[in-house]
Residue frames as qw, qx, qy, qz and C-alpha x, y, z in Angstrom:
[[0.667, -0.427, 0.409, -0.454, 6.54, 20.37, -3.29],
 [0.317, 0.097, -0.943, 0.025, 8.12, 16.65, -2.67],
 [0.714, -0.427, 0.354, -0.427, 5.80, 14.54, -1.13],
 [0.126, 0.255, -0.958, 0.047, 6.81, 11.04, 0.04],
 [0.799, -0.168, -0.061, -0.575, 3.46, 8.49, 0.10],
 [0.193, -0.159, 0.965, -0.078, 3.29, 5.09, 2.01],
 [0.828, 0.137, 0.016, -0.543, 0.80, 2.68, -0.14],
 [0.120, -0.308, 0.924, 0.192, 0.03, -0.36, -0.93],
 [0.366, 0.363, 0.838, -0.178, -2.80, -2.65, -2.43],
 [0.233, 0.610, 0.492, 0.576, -5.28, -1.50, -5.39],
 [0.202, -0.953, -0.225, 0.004, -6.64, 2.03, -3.21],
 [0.609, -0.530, 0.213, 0.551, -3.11, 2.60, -2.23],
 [0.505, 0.141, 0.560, 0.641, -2.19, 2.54, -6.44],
 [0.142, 0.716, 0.584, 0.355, -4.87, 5.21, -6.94],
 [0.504, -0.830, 0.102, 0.214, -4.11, 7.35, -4.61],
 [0.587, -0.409, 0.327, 0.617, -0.63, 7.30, -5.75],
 [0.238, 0.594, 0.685, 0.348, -2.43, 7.82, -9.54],
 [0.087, -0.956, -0.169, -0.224, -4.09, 11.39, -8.34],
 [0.377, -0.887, -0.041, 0.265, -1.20, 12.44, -6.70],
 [0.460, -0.109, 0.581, 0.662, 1.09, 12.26, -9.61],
 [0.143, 0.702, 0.630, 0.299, -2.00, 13.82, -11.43],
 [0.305, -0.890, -0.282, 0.187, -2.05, 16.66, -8.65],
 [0.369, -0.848, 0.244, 0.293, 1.46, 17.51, -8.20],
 [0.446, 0.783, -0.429, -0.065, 3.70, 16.11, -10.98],
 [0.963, -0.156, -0.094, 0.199, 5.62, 12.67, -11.30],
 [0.454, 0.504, -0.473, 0.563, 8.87, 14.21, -10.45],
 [0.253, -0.552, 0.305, -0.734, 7.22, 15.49, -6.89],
 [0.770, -0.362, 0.240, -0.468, 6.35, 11.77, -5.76],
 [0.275, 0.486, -0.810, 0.179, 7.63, 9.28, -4.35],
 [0.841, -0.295, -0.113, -0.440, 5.83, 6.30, -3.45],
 [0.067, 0.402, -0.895, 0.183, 7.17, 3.45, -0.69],
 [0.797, 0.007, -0.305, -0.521, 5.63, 0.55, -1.24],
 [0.873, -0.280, 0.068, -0.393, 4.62, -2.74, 0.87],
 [0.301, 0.478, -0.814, -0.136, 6.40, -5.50, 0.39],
 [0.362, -0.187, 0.832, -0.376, 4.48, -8.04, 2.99],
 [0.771, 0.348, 0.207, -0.491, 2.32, -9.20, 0.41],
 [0.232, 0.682, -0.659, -0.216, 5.30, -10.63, -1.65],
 [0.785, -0.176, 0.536, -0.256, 5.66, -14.16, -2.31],
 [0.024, -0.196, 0.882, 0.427, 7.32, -16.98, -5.06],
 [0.765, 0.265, 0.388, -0.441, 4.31, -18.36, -6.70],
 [0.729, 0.665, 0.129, -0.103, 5.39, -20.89, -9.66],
 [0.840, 0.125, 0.159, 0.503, 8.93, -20.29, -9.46],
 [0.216, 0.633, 0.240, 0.704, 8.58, -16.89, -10.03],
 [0.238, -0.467, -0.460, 0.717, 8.87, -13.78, -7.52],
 [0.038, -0.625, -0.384, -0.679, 5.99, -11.60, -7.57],
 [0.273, -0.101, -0.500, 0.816, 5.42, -8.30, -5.62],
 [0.089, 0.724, 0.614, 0.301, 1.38, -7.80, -6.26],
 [0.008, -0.896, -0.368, 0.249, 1.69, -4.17, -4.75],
 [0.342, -0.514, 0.371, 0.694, 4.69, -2.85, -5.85],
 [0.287, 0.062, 0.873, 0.390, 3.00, -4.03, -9.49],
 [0.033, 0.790, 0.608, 0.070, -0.52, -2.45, -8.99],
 [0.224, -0.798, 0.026, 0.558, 1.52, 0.80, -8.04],
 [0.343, -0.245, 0.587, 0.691, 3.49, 0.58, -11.56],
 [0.162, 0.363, 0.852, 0.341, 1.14, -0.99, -13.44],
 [0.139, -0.818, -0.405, 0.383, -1.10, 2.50, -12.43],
 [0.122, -0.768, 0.202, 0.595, 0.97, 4.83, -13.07],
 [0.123, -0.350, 0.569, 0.734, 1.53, 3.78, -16.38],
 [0.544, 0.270, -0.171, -0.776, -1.92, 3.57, -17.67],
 [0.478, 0.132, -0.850, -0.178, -1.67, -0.49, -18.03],
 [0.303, 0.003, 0.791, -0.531, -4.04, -1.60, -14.87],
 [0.258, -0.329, -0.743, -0.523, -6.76, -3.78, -15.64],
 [0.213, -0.104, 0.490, -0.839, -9.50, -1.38, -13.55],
 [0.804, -0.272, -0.079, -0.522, -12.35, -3.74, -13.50],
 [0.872, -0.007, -0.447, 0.202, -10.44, -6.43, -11.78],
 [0.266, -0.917, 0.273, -0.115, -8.09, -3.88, -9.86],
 [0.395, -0.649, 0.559, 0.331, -5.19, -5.70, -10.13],
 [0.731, -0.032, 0.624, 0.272, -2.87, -6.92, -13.13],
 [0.093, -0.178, 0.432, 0.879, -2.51, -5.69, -16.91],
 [0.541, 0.489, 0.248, -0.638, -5.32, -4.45, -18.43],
 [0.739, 0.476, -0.245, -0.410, -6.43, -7.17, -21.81],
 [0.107, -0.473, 0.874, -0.025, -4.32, -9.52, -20.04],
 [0.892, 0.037, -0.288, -0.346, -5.13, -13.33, -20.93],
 [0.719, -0.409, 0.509, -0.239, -4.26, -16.78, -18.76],
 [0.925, 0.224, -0.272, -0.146, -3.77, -19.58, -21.20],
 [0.388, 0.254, -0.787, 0.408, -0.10, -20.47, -19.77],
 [0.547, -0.222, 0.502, -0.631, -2.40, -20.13, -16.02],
 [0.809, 0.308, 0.059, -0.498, -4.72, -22.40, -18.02],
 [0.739, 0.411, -0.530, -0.057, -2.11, -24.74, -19.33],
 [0.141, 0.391, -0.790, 0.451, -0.34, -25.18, -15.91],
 [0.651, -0.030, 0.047, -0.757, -3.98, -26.11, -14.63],
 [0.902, 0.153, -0.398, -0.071, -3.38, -29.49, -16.63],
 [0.787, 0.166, -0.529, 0.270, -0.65, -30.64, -14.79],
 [0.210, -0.081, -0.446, 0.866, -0.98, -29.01, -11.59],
 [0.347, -0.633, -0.656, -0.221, -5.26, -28.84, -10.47],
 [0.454, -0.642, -0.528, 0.321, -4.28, -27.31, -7.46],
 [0.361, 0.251, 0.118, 0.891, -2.63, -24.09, -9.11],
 [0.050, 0.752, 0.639, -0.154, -4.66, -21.43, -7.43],
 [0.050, -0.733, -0.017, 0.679, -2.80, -17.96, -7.83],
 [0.661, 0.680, 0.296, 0.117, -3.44, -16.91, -11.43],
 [0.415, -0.177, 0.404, 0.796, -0.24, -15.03, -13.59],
 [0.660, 0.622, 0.340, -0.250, -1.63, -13.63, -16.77],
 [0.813, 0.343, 0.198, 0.428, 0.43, -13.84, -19.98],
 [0.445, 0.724, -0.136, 0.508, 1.89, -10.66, -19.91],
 [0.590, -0.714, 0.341, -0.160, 1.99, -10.23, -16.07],
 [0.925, -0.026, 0.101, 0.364, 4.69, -13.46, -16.69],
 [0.649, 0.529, -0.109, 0.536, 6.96, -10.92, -17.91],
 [0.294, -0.835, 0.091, -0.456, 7.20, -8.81, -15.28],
 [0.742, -0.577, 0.340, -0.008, 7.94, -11.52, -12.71],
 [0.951, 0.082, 0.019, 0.299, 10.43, -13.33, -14.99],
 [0.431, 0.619, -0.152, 0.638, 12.57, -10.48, -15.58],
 [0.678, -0.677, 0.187, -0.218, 11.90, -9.94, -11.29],
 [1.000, -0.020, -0.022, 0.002, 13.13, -13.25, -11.09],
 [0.853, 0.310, -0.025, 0.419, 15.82, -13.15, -13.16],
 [0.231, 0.713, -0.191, 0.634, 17.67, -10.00, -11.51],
 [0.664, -0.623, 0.346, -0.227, 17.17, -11.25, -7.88],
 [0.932, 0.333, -0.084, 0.118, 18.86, -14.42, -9.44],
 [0.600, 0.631, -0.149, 0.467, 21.47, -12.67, -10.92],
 [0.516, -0.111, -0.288, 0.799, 22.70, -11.14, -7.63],
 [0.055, -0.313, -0.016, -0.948, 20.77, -7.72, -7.96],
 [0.078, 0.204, 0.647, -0.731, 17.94, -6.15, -5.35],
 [0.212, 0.656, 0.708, -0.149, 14.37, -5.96, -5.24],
 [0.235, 0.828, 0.146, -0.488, 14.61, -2.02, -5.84],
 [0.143, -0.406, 0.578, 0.694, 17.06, -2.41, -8.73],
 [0.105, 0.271, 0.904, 0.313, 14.26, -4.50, -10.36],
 [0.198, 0.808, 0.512, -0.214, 11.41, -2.33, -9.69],
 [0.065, -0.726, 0.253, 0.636, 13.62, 0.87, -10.90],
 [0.020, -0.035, 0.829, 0.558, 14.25, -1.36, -14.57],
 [0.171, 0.551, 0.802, 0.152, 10.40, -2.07, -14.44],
 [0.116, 0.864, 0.295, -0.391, 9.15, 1.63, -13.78],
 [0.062, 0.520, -0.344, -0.779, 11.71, 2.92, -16.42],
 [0.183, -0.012, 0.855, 0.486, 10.72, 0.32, -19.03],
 [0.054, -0.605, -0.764, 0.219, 7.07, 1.16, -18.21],
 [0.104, 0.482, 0.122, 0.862, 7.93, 5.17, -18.38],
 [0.433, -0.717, -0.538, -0.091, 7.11, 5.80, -14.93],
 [0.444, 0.605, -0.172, 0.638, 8.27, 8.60, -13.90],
 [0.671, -0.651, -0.048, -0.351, 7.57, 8.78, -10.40],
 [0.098, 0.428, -0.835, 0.330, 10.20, 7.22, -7.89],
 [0.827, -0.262, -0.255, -0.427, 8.48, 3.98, -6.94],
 [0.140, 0.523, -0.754, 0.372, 10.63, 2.18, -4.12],
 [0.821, -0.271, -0.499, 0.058, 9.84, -1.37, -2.25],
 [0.504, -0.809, 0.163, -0.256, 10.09, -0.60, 1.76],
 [0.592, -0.488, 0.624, 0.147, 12.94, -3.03, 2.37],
 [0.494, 0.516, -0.654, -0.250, 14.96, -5.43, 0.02],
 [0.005, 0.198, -0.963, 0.180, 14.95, -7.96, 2.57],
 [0.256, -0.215, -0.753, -0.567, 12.03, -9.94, 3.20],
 [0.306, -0.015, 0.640, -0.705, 9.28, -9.16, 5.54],
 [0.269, -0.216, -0.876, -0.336, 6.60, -11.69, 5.11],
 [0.595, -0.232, 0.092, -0.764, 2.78, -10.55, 6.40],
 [0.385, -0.137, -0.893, -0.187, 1.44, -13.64, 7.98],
 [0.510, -0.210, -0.077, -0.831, -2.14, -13.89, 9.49],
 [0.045, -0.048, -0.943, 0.327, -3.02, -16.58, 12.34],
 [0.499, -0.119, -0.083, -0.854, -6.53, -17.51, 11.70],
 [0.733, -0.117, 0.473, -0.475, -9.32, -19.81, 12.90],
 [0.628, 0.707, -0.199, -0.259, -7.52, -21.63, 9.52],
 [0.844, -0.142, 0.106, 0.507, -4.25, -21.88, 10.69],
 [0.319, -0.734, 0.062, 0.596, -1.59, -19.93, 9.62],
 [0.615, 0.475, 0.538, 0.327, -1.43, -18.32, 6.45],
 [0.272, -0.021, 0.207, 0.939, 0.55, -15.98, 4.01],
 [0.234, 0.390, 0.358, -0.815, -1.46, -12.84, 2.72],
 [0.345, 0.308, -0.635, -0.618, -1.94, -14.07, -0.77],
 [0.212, -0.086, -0.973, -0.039, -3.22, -17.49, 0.85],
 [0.062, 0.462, 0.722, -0.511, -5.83, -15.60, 2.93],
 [0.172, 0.503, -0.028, -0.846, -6.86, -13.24, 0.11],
 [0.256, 0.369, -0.690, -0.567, -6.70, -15.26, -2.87],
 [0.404, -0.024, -0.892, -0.203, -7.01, -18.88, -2.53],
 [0.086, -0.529, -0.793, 0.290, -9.13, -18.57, 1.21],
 [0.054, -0.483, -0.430, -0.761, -11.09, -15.00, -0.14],
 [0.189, -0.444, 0.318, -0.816, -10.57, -13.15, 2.67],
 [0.704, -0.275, -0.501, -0.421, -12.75, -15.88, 4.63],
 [0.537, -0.268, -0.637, 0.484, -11.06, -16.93, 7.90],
 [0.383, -0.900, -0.184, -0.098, -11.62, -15.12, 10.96],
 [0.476, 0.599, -0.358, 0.535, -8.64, -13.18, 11.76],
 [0.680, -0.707, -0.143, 0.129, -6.80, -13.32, 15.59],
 [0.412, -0.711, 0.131, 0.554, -3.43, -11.87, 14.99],
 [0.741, 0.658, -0.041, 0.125, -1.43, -10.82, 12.30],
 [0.345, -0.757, 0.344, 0.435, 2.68, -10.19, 12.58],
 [0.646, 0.754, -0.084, -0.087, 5.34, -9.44, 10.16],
 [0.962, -0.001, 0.126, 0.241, 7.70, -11.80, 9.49],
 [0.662, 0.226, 0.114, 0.705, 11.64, -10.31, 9.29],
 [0.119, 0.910, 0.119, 0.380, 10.62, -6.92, 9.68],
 [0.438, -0.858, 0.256, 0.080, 12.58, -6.08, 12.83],
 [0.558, -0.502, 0.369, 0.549, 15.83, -7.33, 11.08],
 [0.507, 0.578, 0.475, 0.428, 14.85, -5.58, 7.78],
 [0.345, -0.440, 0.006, 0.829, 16.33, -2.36, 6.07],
 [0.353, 0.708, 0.137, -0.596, 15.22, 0.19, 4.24],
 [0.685, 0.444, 0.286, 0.502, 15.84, 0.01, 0.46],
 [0.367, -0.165, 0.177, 0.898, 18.36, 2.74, -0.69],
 [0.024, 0.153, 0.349, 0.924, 16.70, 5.95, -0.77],
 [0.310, -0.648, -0.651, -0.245, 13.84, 5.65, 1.20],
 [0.309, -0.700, -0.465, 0.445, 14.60, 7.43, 4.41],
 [0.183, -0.125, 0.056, 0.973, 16.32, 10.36, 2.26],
 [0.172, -0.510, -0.581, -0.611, 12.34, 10.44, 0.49],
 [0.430, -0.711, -0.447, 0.331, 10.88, 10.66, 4.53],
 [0.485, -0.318, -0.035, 0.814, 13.89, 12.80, 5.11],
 [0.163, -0.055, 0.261, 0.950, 13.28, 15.66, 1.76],
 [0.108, -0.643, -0.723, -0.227, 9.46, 15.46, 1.89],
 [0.071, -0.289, -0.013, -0.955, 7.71, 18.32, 2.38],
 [0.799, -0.131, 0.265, -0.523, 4.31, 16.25, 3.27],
 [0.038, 0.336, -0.938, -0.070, 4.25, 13.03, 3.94],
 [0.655, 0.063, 0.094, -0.747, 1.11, 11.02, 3.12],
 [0.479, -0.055, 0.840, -0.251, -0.70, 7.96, 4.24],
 [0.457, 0.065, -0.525, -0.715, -2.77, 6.73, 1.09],
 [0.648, -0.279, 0.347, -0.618, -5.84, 5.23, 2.07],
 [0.534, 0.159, -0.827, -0.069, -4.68, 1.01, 1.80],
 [0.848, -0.356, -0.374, -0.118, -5.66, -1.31, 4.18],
 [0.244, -0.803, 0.449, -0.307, -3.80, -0.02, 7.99],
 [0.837, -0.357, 0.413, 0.009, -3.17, -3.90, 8.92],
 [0.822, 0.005, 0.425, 0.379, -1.65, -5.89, 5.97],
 [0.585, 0.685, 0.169, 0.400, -0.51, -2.82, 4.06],
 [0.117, 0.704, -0.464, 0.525, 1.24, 0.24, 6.07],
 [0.829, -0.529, 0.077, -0.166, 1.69, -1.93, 9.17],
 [0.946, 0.047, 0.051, 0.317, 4.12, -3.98, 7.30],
 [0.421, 0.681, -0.165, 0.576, 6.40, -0.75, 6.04],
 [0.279, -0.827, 0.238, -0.426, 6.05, 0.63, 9.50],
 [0.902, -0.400, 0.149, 0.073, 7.69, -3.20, 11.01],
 [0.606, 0.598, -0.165, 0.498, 11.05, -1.68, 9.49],
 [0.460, -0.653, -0.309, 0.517, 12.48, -0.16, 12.85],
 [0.328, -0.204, 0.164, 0.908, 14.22, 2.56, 10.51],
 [0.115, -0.391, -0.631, -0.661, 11.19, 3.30, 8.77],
 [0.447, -0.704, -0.545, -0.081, 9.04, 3.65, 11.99],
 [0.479, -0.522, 0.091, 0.700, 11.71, 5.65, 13.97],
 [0.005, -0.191, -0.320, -0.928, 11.97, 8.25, 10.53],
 [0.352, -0.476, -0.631, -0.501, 7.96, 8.35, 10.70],
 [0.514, -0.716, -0.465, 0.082, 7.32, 9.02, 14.68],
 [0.473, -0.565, 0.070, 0.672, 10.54, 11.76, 14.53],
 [0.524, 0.515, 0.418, 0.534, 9.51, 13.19, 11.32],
 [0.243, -0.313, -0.062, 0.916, 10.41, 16.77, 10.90],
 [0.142, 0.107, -0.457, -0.872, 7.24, 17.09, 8.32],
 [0.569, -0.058, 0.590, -0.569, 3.70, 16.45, 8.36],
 [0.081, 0.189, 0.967, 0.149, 2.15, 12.91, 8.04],
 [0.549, 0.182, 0.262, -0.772, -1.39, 13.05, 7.04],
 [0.232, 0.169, 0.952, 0.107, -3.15, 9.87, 6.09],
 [0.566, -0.091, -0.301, -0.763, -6.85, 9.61, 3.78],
 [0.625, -0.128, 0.536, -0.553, -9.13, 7.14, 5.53],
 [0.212, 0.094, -0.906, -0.354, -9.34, 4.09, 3.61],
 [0.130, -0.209, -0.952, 0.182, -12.25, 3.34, 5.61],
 [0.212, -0.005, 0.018, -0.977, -15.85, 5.56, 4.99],
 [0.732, -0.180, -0.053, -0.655, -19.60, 4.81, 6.58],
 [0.704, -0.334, 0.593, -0.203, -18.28, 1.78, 8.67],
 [0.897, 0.380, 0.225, 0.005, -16.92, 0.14, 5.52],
 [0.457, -0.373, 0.556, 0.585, -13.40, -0.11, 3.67],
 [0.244, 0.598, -0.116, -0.754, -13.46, 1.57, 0.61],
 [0.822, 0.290, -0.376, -0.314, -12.64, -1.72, -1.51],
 [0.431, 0.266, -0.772, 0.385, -10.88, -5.27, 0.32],
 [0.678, -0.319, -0.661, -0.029, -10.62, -6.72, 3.66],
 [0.134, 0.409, -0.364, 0.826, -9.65, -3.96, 5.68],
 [0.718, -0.362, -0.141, -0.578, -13.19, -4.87, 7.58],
 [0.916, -0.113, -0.384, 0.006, -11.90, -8.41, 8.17],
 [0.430, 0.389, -0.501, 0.642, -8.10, -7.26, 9.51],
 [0.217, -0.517, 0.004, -0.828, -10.01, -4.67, 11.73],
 [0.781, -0.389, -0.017, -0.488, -12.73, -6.64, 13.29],
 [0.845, -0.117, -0.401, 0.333, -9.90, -9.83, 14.21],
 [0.318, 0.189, -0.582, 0.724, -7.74, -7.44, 15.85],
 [0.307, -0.705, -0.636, 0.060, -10.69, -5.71, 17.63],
 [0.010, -0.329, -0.057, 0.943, -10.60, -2.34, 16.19],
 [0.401, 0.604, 0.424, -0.543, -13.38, -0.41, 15.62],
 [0.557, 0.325, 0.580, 0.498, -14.20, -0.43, 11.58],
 [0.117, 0.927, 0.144, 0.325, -14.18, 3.55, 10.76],
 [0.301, 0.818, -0.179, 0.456, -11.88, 6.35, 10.64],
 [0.560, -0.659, 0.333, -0.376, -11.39, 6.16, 14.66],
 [0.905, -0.228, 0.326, 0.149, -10.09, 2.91, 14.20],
 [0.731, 0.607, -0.025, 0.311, -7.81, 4.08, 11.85],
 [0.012, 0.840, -0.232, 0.490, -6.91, 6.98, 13.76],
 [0.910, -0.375, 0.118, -0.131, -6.14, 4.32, 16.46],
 [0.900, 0.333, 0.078, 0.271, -3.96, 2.40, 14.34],
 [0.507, 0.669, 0.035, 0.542, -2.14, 5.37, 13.35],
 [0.452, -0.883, -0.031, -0.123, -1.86, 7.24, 16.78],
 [0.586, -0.610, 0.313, 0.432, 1.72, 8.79, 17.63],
 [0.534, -0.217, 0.394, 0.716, 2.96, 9.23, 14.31],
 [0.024, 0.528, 0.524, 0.667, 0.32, 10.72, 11.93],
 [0.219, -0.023, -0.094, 0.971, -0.49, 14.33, 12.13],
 [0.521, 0.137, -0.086, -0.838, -3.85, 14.50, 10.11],
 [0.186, 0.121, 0.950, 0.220, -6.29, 12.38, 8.89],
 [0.333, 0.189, -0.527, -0.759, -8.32, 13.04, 5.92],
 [0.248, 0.182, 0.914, -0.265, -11.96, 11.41, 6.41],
 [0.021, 0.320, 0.561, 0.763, -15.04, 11.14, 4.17],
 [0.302, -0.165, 0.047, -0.938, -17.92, 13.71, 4.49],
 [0.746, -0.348, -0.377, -0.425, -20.21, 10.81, 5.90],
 [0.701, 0.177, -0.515, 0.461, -18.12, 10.51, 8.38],
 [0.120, 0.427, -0.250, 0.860, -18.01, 13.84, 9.96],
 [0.566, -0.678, -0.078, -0.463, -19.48, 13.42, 12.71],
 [0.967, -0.064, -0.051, 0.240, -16.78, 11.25, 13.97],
 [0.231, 0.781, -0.064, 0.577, -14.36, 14.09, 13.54],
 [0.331, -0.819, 0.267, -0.384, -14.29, 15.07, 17.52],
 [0.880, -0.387, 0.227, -0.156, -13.17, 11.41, 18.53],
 [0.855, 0.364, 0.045, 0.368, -10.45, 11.51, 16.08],
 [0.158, 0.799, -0.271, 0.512, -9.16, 14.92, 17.19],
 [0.502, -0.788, 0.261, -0.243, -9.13, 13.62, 20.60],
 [0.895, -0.150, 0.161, 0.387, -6.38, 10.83, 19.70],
 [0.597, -0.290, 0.212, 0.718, -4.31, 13.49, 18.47],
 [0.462, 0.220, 0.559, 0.652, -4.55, 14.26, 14.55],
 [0.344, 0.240, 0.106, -0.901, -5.90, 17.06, 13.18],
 [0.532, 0.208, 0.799, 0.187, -8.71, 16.18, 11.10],
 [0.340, 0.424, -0.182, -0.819, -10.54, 17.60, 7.61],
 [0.728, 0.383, 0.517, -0.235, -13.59, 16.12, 5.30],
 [0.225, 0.306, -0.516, -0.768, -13.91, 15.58, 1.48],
 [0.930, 0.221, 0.223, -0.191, -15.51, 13.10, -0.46],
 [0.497, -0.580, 0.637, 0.107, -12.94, 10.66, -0.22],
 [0.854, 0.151, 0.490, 0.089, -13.53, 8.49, -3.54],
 [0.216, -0.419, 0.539, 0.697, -10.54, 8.50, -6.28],
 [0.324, 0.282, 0.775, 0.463, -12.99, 7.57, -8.85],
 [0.828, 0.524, 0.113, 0.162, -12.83, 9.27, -11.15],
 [0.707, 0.046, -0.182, 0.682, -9.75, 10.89, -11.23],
 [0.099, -0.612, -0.123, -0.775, -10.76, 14.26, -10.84],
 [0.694, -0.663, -0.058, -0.273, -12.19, 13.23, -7.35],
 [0.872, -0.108, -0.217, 0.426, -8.83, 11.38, -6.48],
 [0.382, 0.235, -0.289, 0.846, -6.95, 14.82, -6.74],
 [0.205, -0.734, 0.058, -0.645, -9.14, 16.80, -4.94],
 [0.813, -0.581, -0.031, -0.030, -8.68, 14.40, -1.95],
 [0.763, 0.032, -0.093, 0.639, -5.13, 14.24, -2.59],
 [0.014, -0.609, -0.059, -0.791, -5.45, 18.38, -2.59],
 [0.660, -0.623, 0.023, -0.419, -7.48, 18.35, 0.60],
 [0.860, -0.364, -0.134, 0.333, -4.80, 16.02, 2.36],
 [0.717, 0.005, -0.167, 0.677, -2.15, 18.25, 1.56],
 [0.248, -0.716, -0.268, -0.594, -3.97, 21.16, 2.64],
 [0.708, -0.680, -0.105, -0.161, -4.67, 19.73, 5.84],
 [0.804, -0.231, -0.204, 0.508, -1.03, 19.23, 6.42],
 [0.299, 0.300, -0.281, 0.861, 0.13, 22.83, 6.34],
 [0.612, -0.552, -0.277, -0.494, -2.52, 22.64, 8.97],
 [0.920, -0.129, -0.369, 0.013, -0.26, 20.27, 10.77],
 [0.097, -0.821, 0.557, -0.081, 2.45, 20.69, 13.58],
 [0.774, 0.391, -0.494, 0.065, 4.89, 17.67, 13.39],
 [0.749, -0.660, 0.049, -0.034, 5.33, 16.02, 16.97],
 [0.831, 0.052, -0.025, 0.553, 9.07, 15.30, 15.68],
 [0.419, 0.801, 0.191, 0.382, 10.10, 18.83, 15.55]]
């Protein structure tokens, strides 16, 4: 079985984690965010594309959820001196990553050529692929002003009050090479449970990417990211409550309405179930938490269940 997964953020990386567990890194293929992207320092860094890698190859640091796992700061910690206002942190070994980024956009080469050199060098065997090469920039109009997603996560901890969000560039952005054939040869196609605003929102402001996805020939089925009126980890709460969707599965299933088939919700949930079937999807329970891994596949199991459950409105 191929499956093709849209993720992003730390949940997104786990998820992506059990289903390479489940099915075998040859069978996945992960398209990943990009709206979270951003120079920081001189340096281009792509924090999800990174937490997706950095996963899969056993090197996340999982009590933090993002970055290398024993990672130290001291260059962070040296730039500090001469530059107080430094807020986004690097860590010494995370520096390699983006320089060698860096240095291959530079050079004339593409975002995915660079992620494709990091995931072999890394031994990921998975197909890990950035949703566009061009840039689509997430930006988030709050009570703040106006402000990238790294600026509203990081340096303002999730704190403003959100009123819109759009994605910069997306409507004249293209796939990267080799995404729509992944849509295209999937067997299931699957939503991983990331934040629905600043994480698949952005993949889906591709027009070719949204237009594969609402004419798929295969089913979508998504995992809630969002269980007992709460987001599993993040601000998915904050995104939610600025636009003025409901915080639980239904608002997900909202979100998602017209292109996803299923949707994969957690057993405290289930009562919630009939209001989710009536926007479309099918739906089906588990206990929805990837920790430990063992629990990640069985939800990753139980989503692709529920798709041969599924009839594909493209068909």
């Amino acid at each position: 079985m191929n499956v093709a997964i849209l993720a992003g953020g730390v949940g997104g990386a786990r998820f992506v984690r059990a289903a390479v567990a489940a099915l075998g890194p040859e069978a996945v293929t992960v398209i990943v965010n990009t709206g979270d992207d951003e120079r920081f320092h001189g340096l281009f860094v792509s924090p999800d594309l990174d937490s997706v890698l950095y996963t899969l190859a056993g090197e996340n640091d999982a009590r933090r959820g993002w970055g290398l796992s024993e990672e130290t700061f001291r260059a962070f910690e040296a730039l500090r001196r001469f530059d107080p206002q430094a807020w986004f942190q690097l860590g010494d070994r995370d520096l390699g990553t983006h320089l060698f980024r860096t240095q291959v956009l530079a050079g004339g080469g593409t975002l995915a050529e660079a992620t494709r050199s990091i995931a072999t060098a890394l031994g990921v065997r998975a197909t890990v692929l950035p949703m566009s090469d061009q840039p689509v920039r997430t930006l988030i109009e709050t009570d703040r002003g106006t402000l990238t997603f790294q600026q509203f996560h990081v340096r303002e901890r999730s704190q403003p009050l959100v009123r819109s969000v759009r994605y910069d560039g997306g409507e004249s952005a293209r796939p990267s090479p080799g995404v729509l054939e992944a849509l295209a040869q999937a067997d299931v196609i699957l939503v991983a449970p990331s934040n629905p605003v600043s994480s698949i929102a952005p993949i889906l402001a591709v027009p070719a990417i949204r237009s594969a996805l609402v004419n798929a020939a295969r089913p979508i089925v998504g995992l809630s990211g969002i269980r007992g009126g709460a987001p599993f980890r993040g601000d998915a709460d904050r995104f939610l409550t600025g636009l003025g969707v409901e915080v639980s599965p239904v608002g997900v299933a909202r979100l998602y309405r017209g292109w996803v088939h299923g949707l994969v919700i957690d057993d405290l949930d289930v009562a919630l179930a009939p209001s989710i079937g009536a926007l479309g999807p099918r739906v089906a329970t588990c206990d929805t938490a990837l920790d430990p891994l063992e629990r990640g596949i069985a939800a990753v199991e139980r989503c692709v269940e529920l798709a041969t459950r599924c009839a594909p409105t493209g068909r």
